[in-house]
KEVEXTI-806050 format. One record per residue (C-alpha): x, y, z; residue in three letters. Coordinates in steps of 0.05 Angstrom, whole numbers. Example, Ala and Ser with C-alpha at 12.3 -4.5 7.8 and 13.67 -1.06 7.14 Angstrom:
# KEVEXTI-806050
xx | yy | zz | residuo
246 | -90 | 156 | ALA;
273 | -21 | 143 | SER;
//
This chain:
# KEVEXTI-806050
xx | yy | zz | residuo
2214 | 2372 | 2066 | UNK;
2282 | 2412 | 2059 | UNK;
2260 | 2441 | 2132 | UNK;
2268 | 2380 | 2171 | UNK;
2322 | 2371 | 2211 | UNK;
2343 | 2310 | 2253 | UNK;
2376 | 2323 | 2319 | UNK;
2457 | 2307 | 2307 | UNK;
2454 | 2269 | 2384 | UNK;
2400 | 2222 | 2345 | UNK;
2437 | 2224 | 2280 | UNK;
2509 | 2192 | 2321 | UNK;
2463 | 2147 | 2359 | UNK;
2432 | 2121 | 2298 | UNK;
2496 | 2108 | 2264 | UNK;
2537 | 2082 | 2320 | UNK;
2479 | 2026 | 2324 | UNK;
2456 | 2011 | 2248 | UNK;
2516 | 1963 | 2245 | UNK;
2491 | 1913 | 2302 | UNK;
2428 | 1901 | 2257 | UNK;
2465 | 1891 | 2195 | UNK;
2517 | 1853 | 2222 | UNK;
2460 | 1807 | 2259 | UNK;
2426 | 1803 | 2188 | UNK;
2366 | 1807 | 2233 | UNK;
2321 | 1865 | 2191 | UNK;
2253 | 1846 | 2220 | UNK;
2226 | 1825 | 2286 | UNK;
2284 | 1846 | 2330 | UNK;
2306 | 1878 | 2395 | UNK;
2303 | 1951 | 2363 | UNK;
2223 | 1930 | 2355 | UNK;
2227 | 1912 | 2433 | UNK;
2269 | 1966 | 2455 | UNK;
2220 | 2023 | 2421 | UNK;
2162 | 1998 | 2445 | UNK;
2193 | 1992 | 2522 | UNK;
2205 | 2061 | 2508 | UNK;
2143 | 2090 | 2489 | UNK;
2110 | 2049 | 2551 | UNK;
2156 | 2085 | 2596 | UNK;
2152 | 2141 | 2557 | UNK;
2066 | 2140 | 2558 | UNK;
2053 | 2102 | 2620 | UNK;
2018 | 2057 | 2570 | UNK;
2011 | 1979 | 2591 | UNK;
2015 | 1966 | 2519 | UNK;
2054 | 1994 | 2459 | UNK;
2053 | 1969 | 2390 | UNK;
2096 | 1981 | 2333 | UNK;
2073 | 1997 | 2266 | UNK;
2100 | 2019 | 2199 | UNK;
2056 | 2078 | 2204 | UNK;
1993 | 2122 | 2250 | UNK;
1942 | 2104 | 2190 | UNK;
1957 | 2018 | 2198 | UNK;
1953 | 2022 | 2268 | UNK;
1883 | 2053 | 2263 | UNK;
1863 | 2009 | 2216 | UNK;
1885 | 1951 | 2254 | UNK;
1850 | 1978 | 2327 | UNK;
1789 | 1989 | 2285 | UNK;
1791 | 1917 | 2252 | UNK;
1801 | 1890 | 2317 | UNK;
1741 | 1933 | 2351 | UNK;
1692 | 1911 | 2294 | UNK;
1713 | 1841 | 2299 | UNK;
1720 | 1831 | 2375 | UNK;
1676 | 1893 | 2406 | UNK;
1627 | 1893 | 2361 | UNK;
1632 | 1956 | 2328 | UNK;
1600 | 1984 | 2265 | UNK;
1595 | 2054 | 2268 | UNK;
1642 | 2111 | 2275 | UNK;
1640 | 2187 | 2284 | UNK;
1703 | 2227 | 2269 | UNK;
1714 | 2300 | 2282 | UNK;
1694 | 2352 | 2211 | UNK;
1775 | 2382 | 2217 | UNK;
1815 | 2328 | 2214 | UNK;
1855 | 2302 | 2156 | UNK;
1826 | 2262 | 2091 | UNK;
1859 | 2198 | 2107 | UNK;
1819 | 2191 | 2171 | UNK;
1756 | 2188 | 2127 | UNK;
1794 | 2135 | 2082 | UNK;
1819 | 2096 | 2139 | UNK;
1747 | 2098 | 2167 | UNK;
1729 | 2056 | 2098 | UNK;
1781 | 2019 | 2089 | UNK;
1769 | 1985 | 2168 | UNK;
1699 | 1975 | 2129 | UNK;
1656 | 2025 | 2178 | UNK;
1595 | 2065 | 2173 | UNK;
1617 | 2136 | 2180 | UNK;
1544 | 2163 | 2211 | UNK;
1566 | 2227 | 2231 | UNK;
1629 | 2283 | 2231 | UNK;
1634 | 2323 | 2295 | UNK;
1634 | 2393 | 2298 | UNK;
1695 | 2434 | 2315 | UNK;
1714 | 2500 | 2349 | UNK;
1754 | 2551 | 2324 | UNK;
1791 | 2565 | 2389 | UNK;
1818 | 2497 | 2387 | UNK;
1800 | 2476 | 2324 | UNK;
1769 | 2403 | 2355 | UNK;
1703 | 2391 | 2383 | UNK;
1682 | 2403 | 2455 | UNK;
1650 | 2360 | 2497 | UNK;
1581 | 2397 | 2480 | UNK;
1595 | 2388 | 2399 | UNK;
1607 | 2308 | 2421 | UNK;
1549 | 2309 | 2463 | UNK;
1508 | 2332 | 2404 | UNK;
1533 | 2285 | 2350 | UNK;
1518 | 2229 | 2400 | UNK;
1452 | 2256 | 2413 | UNK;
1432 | 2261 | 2338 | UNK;
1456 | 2190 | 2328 | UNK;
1401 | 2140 | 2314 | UNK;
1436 | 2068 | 2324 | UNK;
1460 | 2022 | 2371 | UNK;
1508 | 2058 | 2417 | UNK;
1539 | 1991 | 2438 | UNK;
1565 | 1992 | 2359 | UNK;
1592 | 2057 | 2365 | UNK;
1662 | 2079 | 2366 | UNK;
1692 | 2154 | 2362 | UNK;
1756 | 2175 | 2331 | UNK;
1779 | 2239 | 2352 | UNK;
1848 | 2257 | 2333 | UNK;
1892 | 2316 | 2368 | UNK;
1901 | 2377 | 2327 | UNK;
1972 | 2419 | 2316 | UNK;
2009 | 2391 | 2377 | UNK;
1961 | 2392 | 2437 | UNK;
1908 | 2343 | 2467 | UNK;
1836 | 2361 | 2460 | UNK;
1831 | 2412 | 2520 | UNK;
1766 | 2369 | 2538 | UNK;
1787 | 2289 | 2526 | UNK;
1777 | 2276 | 2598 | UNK;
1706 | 2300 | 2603 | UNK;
1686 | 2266 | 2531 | UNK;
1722 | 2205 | 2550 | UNK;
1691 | 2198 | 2619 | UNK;
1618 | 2208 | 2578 | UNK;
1631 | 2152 | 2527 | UNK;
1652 | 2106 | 2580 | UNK;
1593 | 2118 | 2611 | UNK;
1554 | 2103 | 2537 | UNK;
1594 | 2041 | 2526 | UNK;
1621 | 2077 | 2468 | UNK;
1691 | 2064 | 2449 | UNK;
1751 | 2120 | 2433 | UNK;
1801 | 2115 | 2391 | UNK;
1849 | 2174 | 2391 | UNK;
1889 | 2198 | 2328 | UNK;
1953 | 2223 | 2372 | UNK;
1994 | 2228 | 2302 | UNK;
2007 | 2314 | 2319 | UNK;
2014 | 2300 | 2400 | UNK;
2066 | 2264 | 2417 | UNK;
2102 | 2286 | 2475 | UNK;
2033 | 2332 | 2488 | UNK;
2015 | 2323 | 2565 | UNK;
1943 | 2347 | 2592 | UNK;
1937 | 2337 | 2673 | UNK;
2000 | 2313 | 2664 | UNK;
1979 | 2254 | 2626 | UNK;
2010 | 2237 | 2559 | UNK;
1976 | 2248 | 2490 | UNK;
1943 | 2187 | 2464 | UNK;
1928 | 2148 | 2532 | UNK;
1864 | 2182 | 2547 | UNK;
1811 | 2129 | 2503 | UNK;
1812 | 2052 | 2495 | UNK;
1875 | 2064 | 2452 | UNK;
1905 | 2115 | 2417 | UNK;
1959 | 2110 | 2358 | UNK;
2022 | 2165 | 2342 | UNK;
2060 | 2181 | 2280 | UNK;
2137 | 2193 | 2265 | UNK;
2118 | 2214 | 2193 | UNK;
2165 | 2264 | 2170 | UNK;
2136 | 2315 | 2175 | UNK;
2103 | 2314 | 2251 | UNK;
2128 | 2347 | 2310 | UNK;
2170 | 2291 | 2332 | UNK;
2198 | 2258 | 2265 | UNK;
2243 | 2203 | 2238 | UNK;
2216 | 2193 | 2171 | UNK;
2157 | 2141 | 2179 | UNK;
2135 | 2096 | 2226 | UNK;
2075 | 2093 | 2282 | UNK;
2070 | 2059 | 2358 | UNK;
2001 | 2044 | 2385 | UNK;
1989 | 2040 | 2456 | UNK;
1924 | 2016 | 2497 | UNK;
1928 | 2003 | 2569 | UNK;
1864 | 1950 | 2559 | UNK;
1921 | 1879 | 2561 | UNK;
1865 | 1836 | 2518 | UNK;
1871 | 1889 | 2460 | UNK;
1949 | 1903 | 2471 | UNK;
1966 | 1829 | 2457 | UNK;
1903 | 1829 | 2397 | UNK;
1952 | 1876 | 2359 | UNK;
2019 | 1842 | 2376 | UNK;
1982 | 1783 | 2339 | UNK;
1947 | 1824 | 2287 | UNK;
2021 | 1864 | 2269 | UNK;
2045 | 1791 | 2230 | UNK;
1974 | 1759 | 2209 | UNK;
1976 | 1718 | 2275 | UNK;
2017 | 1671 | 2239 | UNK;
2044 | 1634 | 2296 | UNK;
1975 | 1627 | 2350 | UNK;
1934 | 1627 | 2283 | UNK;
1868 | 1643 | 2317 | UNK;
1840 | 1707 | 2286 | UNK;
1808 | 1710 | 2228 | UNK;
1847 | 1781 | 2213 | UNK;
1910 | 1805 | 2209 | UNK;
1960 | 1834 | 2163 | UNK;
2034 | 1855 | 2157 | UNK;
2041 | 1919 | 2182 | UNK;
2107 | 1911 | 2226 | UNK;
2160 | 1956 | 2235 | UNK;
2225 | 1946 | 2202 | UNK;
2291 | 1942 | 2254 | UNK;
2320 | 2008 | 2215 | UNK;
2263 | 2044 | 2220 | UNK;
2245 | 2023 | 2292 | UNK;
2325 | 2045 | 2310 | UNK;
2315 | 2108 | 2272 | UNK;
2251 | 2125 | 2320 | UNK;
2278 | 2102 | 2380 | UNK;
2341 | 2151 | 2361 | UNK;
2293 | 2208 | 2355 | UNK;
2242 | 2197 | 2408 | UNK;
2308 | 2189 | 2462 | UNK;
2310 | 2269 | 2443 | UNK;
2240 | 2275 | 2440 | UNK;
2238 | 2337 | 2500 | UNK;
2298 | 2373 | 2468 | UNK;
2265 | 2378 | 2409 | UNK;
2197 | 2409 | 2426 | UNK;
2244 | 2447 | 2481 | UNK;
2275 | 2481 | 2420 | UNK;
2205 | 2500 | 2386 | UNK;
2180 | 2522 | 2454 | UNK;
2229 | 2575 | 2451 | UNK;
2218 | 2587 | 2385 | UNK;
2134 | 2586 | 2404 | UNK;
2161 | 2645 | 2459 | UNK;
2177 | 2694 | 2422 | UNK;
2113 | 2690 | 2379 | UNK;
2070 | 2693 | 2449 | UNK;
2104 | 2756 | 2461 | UNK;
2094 | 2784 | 2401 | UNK;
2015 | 2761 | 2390 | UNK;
2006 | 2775 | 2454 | UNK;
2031 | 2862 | 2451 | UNK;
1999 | 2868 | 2383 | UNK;
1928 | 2825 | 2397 | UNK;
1932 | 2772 | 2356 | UNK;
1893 | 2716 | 2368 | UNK;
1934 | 2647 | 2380 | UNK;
1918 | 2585 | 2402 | UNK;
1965 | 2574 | 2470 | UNK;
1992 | 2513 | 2480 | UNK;
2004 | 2522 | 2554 | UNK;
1926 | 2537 | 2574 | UNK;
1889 | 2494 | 2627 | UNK;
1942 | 2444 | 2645 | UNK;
1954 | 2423 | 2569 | UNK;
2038 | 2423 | 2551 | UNK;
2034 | 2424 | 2479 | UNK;
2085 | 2405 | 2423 | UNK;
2088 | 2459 | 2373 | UNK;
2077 | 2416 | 2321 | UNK;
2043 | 2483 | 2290 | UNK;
2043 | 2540 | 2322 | UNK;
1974 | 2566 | 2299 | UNK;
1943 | 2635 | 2297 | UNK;
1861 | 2644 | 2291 | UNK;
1801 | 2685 | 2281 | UNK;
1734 | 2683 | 2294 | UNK;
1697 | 2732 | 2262 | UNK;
1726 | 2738 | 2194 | UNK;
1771 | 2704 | 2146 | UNK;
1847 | 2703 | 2177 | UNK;
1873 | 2736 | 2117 | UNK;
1828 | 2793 | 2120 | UNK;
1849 | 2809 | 2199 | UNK;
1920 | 2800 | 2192 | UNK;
1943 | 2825 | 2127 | UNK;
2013 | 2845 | 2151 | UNK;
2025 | 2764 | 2163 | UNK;
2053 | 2730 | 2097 | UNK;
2117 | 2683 | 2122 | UNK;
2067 | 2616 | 2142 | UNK;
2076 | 2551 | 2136 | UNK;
2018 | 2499 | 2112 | UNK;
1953 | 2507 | 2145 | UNK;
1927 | 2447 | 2194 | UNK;
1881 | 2428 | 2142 | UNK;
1870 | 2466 | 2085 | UNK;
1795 | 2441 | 2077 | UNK;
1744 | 2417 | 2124 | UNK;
1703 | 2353 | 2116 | UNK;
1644 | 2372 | 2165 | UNK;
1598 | 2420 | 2178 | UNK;
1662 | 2476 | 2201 | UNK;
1667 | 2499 | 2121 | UNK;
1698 | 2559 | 2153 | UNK;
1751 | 2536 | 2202 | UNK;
1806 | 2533 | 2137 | UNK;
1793 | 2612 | 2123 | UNK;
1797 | 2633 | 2202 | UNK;
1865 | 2599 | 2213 | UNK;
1944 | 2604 | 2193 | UNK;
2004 | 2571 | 2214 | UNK;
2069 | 2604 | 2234 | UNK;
2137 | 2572 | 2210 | UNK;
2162 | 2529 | 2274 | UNK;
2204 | 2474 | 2269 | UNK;
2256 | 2435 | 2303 | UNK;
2322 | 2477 | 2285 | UNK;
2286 | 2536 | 2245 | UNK;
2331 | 2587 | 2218 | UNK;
2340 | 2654 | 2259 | UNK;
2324 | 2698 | 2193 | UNK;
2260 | 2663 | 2186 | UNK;
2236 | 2677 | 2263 | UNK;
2265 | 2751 | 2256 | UNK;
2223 | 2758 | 2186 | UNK;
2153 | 2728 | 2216 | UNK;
2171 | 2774 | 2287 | UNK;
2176 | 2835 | 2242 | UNK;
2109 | 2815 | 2207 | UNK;
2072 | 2804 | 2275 | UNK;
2104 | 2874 | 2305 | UNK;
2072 | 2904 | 2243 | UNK;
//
């Protein structure tokens, strides 16, 4: 957590507007809610944006609302995504029939691997919804071809966009591909500002569903779900202050992402690129792989890394956690640090 550092444009903003809220005594429910989720519309091109205290309640709260207004029962996710995707899964009260194959050169599943899963599933499609979620800063390579397909099935998408915002495939923003899709400010993420989440649909009957949902529909009082999962007006002022500087950031670990090209690229080491087939990635990891054998094994001379994607595997793809490392790259990272992992790659 030492690592992360906040932009000091975002830091002034934040602190030349923290006073308006406590001076209006107004904590919850205010125009810093409004003004983020304006943002990310304009931002996303989304019709709808949603803001939540974090990426986990908004998926909760999409899949509440699909079960209890679409019909929906039964979910697939993808086998290398993180454990609180399974947990979320349960907690929204779904039958998890199936985990999706991944592949290693993107570490996400294909439109073949979602063909597949579909094809091996035994229920009601019309009860069906799949969760993908975007892995180490890009948008699944093939979300347009998979999304296209489940449309056609009457399935439903949800997309876990908590590593892509600010990712762009086509020139279309992460997250805005499936019936909704839900991104995360957690610190940690590629665009951070401590916690917080903003879901966005461009489907108007589910976009207003969630602005209802957010505060238990207390004042239509019509669904039979809801819960508090709002945003407070500090933390929604402390997003909006980072997403404002939300290209200047991944600018800065593109540069950083540069040097490693160059340097994978003379000595040929395997990398997952960012900038393939029309996708403009993040750099929320910067992640090196290997097909054949375990990572370790191919790359010995490799030792400055940061924490894997996911250090285990909840699928079939046992060995995706073996055939992949991450390379330091954050927002700010220290020039000995880049110099150290350089001289590791050149060796």
């Amino acid at each position: 957590m030492s690592t992360i550092k906040i932009p000091k444009d975002s830091i002034n903003f934040f602190k030349s507007k923290q006073d308006e809220i406590f001076n209006s005594g107004n904590l919850a429910e205010g125009p810093w809610n409004k003004k983020l989720s304006e943002e990310i519309k304009t931002i996303s091109g989304s019709s709808n944006a949603v803001s939540v205290n974090s990426n986990g309640s908004g998926l909760v709260a999409i899949l509440l609302i699909f079960k209890n207004y679409f019909g929906r029962e039964d979910i697939m996710i993808q086998s290398n995504t993180m454990y609180g995707v399974k947990t979320i899964v349960g907690t929204a009260g779904y039958n998890l029939v199936n985990y999706i194959d991944c592949k290693i050169q993107t570490l996400m599943p294909g439109i073949e691997e979602v063909k597949k899963a579909i094809e091996n599933y035994k229920g009601d499609k019309n009860k069906l919804v799949i969760m993908l979620s975007d892995i180490g800063g890009i948008i699944n390579p093939d979300i347009e071809k998979i999304s296209s397909f489940l449309k056609t099935n009457n399935i439903l998408l949800l997309e876990d966009a908590a590593h892509s915002f600010g990712a762009k495939l086509n020139n279309k923003f992460a997250g805005t591909f499936g019936d909704a899709g839900v991104y995360s400010y957690y610190s940690t993420k590629a665009i951070f500002a401590g916690e917080g989440g903003v879901a966005v649909t461009n489907n108007n009957e589910l976009g207003l569903m969630l602005q209802d949902f957010i505060a238990y529909d207390r004042f239509k009082q019509k669904m039979p779900i809801g819960c508090n999962i709002r945003l407070s007006e500090l933390q929604a002022l402390m997003i909006y202050s980072v997403v404002r500087n939300y290209k200047n950031i991944i600018l800065n670990k593109s540069e950083i992402a540069e040097k490693y090209i160059e340097f994978c690229k003379k000595n040929e080491i395997d990398f997952i690129n960012q900038t393939d087939n029309n996708n403009f990635g993040n750099y929320y990891k910067f992640t090196i792989i290997s097909s054949e054998k375990k990572v370790s094994d191919k790359y010995p001379k490799i030792q400055t890394t940061t924490s894997k994607v996911y250090d285990y595997a909840l699928g079939n793809n046992k060995d995706i956690p073996s055939k992949h490392l991450c390379l330091p790259i954050w927002y700010g990272l220290e020039e000995p640090v880049i110099n150290k992992v350089l001289s590791e790659l050149q060796r």
